[in-house]
C-alpha positions in Angstrom: 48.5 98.9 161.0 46.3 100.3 164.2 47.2 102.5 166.8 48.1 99.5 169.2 50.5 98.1 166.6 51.8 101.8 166.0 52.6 102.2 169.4 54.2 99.6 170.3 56.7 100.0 167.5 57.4 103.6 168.8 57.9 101.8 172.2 60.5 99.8 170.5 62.3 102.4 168.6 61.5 105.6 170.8 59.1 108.3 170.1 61.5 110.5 167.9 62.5 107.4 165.5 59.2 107.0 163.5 56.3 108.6 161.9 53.2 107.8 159.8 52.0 111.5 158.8 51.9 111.7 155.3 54.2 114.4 154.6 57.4 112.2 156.3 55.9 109.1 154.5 56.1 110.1 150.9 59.7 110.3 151.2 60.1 106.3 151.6 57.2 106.3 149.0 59.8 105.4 146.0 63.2 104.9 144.7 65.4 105.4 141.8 63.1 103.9 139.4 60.2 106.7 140.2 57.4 104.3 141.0 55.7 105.0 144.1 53.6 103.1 147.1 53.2 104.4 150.5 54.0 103.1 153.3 51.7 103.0 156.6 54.6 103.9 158.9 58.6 104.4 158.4 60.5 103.6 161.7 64.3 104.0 162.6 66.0 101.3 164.4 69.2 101.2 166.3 70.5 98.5 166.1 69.7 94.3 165.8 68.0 94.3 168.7 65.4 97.1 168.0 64.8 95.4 164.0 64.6 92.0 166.3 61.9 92.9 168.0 59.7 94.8 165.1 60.4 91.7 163.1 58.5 89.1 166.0 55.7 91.7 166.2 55.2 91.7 162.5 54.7 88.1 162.3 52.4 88.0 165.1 49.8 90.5 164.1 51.0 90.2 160.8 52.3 93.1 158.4 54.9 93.5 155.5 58.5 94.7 157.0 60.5 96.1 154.1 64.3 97.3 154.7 65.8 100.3 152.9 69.2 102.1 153.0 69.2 104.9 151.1 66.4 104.5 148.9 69.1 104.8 145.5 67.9 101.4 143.9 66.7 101.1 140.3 64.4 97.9 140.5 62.3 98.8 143.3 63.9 96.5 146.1 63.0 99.0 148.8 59.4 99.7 147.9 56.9 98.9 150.2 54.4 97.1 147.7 51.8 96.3 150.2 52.1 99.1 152.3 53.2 98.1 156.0 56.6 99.4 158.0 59.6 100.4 156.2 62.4 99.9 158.7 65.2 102.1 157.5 69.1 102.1 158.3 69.9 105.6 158.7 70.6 105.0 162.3 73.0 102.5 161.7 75.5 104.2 160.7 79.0 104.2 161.9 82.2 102.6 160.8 82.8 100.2 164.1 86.1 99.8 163.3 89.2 99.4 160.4 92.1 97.3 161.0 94.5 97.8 159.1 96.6 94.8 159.4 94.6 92.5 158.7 92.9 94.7 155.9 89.0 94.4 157.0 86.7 96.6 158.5 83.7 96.4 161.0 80.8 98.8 159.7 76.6 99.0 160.5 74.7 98.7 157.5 73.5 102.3 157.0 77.5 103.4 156.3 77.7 105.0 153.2 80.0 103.7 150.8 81.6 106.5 149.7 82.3 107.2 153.5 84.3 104.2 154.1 86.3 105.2 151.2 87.5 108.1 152.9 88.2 106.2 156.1 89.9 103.1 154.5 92.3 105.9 152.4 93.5 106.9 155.7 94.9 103.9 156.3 96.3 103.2 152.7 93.3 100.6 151.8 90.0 100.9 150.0 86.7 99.2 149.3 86.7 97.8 145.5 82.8 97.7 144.9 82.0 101.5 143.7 78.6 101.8 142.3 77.9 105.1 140.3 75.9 105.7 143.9 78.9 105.5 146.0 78.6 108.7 147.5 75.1 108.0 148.7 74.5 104.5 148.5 74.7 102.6 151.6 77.1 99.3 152.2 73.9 97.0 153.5 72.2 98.3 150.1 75.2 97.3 148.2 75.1 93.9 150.0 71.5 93.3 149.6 71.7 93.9 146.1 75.0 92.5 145.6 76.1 95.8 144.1 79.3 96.1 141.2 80.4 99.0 139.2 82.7 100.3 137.3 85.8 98.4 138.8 84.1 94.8 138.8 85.9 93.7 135.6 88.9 93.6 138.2 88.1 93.8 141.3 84.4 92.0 141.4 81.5 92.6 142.7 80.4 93.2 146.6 79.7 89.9 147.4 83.6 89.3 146.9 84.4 91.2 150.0 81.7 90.4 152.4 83.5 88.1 155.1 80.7 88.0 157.5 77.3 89.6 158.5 75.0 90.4 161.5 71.6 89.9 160.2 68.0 89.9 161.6 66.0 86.8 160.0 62.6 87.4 158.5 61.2 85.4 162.0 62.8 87.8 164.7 66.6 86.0 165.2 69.6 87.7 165.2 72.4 85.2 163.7 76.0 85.6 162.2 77.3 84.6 159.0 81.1 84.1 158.2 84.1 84.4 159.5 87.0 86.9 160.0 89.2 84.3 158.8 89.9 84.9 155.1 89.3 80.8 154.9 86.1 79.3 156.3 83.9 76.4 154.7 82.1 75.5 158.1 78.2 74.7 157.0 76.5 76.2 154.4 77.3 79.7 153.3 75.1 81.4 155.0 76.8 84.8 153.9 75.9 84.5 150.2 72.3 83.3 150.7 71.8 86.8 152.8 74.0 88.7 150.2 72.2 89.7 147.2 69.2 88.6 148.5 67.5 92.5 148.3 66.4 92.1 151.4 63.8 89.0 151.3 65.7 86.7 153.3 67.3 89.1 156.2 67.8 92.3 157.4 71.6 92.9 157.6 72.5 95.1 160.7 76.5 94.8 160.3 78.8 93.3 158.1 82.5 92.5 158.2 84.2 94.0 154.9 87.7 93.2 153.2 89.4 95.9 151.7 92.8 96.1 149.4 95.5 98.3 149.1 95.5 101.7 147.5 97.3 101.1 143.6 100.5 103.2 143.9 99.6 104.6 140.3 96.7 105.3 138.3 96.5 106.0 134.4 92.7 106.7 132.5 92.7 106.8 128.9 89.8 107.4 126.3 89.7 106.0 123.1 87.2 106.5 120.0 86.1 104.5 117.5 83.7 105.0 114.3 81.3 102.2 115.4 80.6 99.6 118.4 82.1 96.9 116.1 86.2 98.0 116.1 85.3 99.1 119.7 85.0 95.5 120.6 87.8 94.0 118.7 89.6 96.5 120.9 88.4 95.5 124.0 89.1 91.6 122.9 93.0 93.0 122.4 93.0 94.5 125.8 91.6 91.5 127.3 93.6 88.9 125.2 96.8 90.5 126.0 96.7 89.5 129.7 96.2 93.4 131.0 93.5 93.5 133.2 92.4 97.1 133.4 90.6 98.5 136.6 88.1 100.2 134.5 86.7 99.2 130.7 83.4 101.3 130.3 81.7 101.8 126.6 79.4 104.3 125.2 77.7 103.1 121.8 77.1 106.4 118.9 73.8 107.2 120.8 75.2 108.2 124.0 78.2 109.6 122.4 75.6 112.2 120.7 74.1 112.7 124.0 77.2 113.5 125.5 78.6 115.5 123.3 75.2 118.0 122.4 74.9 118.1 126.5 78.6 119.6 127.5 80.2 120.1 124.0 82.4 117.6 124.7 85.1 117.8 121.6 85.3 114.4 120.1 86.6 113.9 116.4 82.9 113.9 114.5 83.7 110.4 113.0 83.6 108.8 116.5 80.8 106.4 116.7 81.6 104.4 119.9 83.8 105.7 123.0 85.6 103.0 125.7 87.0 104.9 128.8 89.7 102.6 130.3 91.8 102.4 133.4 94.3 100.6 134.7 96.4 100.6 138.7 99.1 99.1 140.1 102.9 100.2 140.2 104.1 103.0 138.4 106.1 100.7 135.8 103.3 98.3 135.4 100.6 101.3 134.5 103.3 102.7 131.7 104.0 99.3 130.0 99.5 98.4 130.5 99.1 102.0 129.4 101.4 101.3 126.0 99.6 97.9 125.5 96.0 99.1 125.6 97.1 102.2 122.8 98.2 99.9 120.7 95.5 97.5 120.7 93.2 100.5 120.3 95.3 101.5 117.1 95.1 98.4 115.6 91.6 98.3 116.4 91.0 101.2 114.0 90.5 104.1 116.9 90.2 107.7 116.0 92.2 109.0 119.4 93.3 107.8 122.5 94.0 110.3 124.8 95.7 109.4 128.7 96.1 111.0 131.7 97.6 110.5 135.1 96.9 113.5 137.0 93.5 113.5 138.8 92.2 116.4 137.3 93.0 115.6 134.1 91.3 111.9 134.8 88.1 113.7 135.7 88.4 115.5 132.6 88.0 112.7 130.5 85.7 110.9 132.7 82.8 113.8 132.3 82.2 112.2 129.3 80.5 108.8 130.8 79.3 111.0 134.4 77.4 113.4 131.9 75.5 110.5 129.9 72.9 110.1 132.8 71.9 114.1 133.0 72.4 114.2 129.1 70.1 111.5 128.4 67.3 113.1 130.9 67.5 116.4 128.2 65.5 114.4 125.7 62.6 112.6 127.9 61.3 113.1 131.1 61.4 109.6 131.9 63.7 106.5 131.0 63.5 103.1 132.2 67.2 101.8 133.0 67.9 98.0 132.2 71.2 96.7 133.0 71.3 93.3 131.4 74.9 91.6 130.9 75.6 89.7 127.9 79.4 87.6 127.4 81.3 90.7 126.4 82.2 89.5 122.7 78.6 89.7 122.2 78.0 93.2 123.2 78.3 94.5 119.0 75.1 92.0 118.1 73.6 93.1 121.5 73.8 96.8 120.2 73.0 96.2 116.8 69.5 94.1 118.0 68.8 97.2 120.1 69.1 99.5 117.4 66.8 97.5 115.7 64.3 97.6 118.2 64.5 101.2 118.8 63.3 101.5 115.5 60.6 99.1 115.1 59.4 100.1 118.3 59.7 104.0 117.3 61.3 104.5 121.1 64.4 106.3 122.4 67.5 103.9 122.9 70.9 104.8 124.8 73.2 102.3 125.5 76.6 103.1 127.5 78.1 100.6 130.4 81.1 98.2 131.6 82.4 97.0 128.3 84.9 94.5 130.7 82.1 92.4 132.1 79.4 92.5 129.3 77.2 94.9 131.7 75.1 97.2 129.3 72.9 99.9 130.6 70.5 100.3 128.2 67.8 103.7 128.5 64.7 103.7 127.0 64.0 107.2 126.8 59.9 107.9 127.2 57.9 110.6 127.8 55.0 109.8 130.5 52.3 111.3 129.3 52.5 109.4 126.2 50.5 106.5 126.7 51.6 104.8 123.3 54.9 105.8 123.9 54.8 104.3 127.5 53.2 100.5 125.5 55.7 100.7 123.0 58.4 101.0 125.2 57.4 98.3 127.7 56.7 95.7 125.0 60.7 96.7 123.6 61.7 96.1 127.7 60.5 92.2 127.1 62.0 91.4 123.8 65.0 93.3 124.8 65.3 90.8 127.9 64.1 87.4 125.2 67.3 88.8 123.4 69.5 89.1 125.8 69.0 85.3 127.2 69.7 84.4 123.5 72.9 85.5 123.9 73.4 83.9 126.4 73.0 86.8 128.7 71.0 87.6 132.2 68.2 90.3 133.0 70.6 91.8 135.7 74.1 92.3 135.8 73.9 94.7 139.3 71.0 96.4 139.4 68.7 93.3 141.2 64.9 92.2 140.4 63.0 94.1 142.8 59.6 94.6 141.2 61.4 95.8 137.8 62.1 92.5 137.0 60.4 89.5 138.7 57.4 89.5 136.1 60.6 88.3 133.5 62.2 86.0 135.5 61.0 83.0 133.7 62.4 84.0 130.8 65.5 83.1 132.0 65.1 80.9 134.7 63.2 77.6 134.6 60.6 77.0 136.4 62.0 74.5 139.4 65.1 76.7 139.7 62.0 79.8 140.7 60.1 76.8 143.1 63.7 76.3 144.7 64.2 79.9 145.6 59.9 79.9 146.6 61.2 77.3 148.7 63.7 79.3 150.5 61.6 82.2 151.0 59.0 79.7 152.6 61.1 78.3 154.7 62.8 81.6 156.5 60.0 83.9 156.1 56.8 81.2 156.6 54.8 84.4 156.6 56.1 86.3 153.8 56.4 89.6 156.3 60.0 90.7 154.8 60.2 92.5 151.3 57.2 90.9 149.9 56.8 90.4 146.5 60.3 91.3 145.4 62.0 88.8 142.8 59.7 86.6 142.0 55.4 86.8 142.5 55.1 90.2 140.3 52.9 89.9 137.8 53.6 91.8 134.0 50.3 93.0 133.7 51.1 95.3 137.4 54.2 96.4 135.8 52.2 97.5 132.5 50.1 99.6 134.5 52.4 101.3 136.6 54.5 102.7 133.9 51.3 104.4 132.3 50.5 106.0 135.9 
């Protein structure tokens, strides 16, 4: 990018909204998953208009455009590869409008979703998706990378509440998905292409958002087990008994350790396995789910089950699965988070083939995650500087995703592909289903100028040598 091009993108956004000295550049340099590639120059637009016009400019001259929210993603979705613009959302950032009535809400894409929250509770509604980034996360992140959480196993994922969007095409044209009608099958859906999507297909600007009533009542409980195995059965009761709890998370034996050596949390020494549940809804309803879900956790062979209803007593028990993520960071500098989803009944055999590679690969394995939807988060703990540490652990990383397809599983319940990933894809995905979604790419972004190389065209060997930089 030369001065020319430089300057006419501050012409675009204004001469306080951009920068290419290095000291403002290295903070758009990497994300969650602490890789790192510099960009040439960061910009800040206001609005469709402004990401419009940087988006024609690009493909004339040409060079890679690549969004970012708030830079919380674990796969790399917002790293700019081959250097270029990053065009950030921070700008965009206001909640345009909530109404109530009809339950939806108008928002740019650089609102934070834990902001909205607060908004929406003002008006007795609230925004399902929750991603353990809420409170910094952004809602066109969430979108891009079709974000979940813990309250998917009810509620679902983002994509289940994004009506319509405002989004900048790869090519320069502003068009609108959806509808604010709550039915609308008028040509293809547009909105879902865009919507997990991370970002390769079109840069969302606004999107129209449903949200739900506030539950009247709230009950968590935590229940241990001596291993993953009676942990299971007990979710299977839960679920076969036609509660459907708000929250079903698990931790196997090696996060319960971590837990428990990090904040002393007091857990009978015979548990092996923990599930933190939750269920809303009417105050009767929560005491006759909350009576169900003990009992299947008895018969299931638990240890305890402790409840509460009061909000500080809820956070008490859920500083168990908050502390795992600090915990685990205690025992390497370093861990590479997979979230691979597996049909929930086969999250024991998924555990017990992870244990099993942690020990054949002599590597540092936590598992914890949402138990309801299969969605296991599984930490390989490394330390950087070890080089054969770093090899062992990324040749574990491909079996674990050859197993996970075996079981009939995918490489990503929520996290994305980004770069993480897309050297893996065809392990689950055939190879016309990968030419199809080329296809696409082609055909919106003929010059590959947005988010290149993210999903697919990421080679393993790139990936090998990043985690031993």
């Amino acid at each position: 990018m030369n001065a020319r091009v430089r300057n006419r993108i501050r012409q675009i956004v204004g001469d306080a909204h951009w920068s290419h000295r290095r000291e403002d550049l290295l903070l758009y340099s990497y994300d969650g998953m602490n890789r790192r590639y510099l960009p040439e120059m960061v910009a800040h637009p206001a609005g469709a208009g402004e990401v419009s016009a940087i988006l024609r400019l690009a493909n004339e001259v040409p060079f890679p455009v690549v969004p970012r929210g708030a830079g919380t993603g674990l796969t790399g979705g917002s790293l700019p590869v081959d250097g270029g613009l990053v065009l950030t959302t921070g700008r965009m950032n206001r909640i345009l409008n909530i109404d109530p009535e009809n339950s939806v809400a108008w928002v740019e894409s650089g609102v934070i979703n834990g902001d909205l929250q607060s908004e929406a509770k003002k008006h007795g509604l609230f925004f399902p998706p929750d991603p353990a980034s809420m409170n910094f996360s952004t809602l066109g992140g969430n979108a891009a990378e079709n974000a979940g959480g813990s309250r998917a196993v009810k509620y679902g994922v983002t994509r289940d509440y994004v009506m319509a969007l405002e989004v900048v095409m790869p090519t320069g044209e502003i068009i609108h998905t959806g509808s604010a009608a709550i039915k609308s099958v008028t040509g293809y859906d547009l909105t879902r292409l865009i919507v997990g999507s991370e970002g390769t297909l079109g840069f969302i600007t606004r999107l129209l958002l449903r949200l739900i009533p506030i539950p009247e009542a709230v009950r968590t409980m935590l229940a241990g087990f001596t291993d993953i195995g009676r942990a299971a059965d007990a979710v299977a009761s839960i679920m076969s008994s036609r509660v459907v709890p708000s929250t079903l998370e698990f931790m196997d034996r090696s996060a319960v350790e971590c837990v428990r050596d990090y904040i002393g949390f007091e857990l009978p020494s015979e548990s092996g396995a923990l599930l933190l549940i939750e269920v809303d809804g009417s105050p009767a309803a929560v005491e006759e789910d909350e009576r169900t879900i003990a009992q299947a956790c008895t018969e299931s062979g638990s240890v305890f089950v402790r409840s509460a209803s009061r909000q500080s007593d809820r956070d008490s028990l859920w500083a168990a699965r908050r502390s795992i993520s600090p915990a685990i960071m205690k025992i390497r500098p370093l861990k590479i988070n997979e979230d691979v989803a597996v049909p929930r009944m086969k999250i024991p055999e998924l555990v017990a083939r992870i244990e099993e590679l942690s020990r054949r690969y002599r590597v540092i394995i936590v598992n914890f995650g949402h138990a309801g939807d299969g969605n296991v988060h599984v930490n390989f703990l490394l330390d950087p500087g070890d080089a054969d540490e770093v090899s062992r652990a990324h040749a574990a990383v491909e079996e674990l995703f050859q197993v996970v397809v075996s079981l009939g599983g995918t490489l990503s319940g929520e996290h994305g592909i980004g770069i993480a990933k897309a050297p893996y894809l065809d392990i689950e995905l055939e190879g016309t289903a990968i030419e199809v979604m080329r296809r696409i790419k082609r055909a919106l972004d003929p010059n590959n100028i947005l988010n290149p190389h993210k999903t697919f065209d990421y080679d393993r060997s790139s990936v090998a040598r990043e985690l031993r930089a």
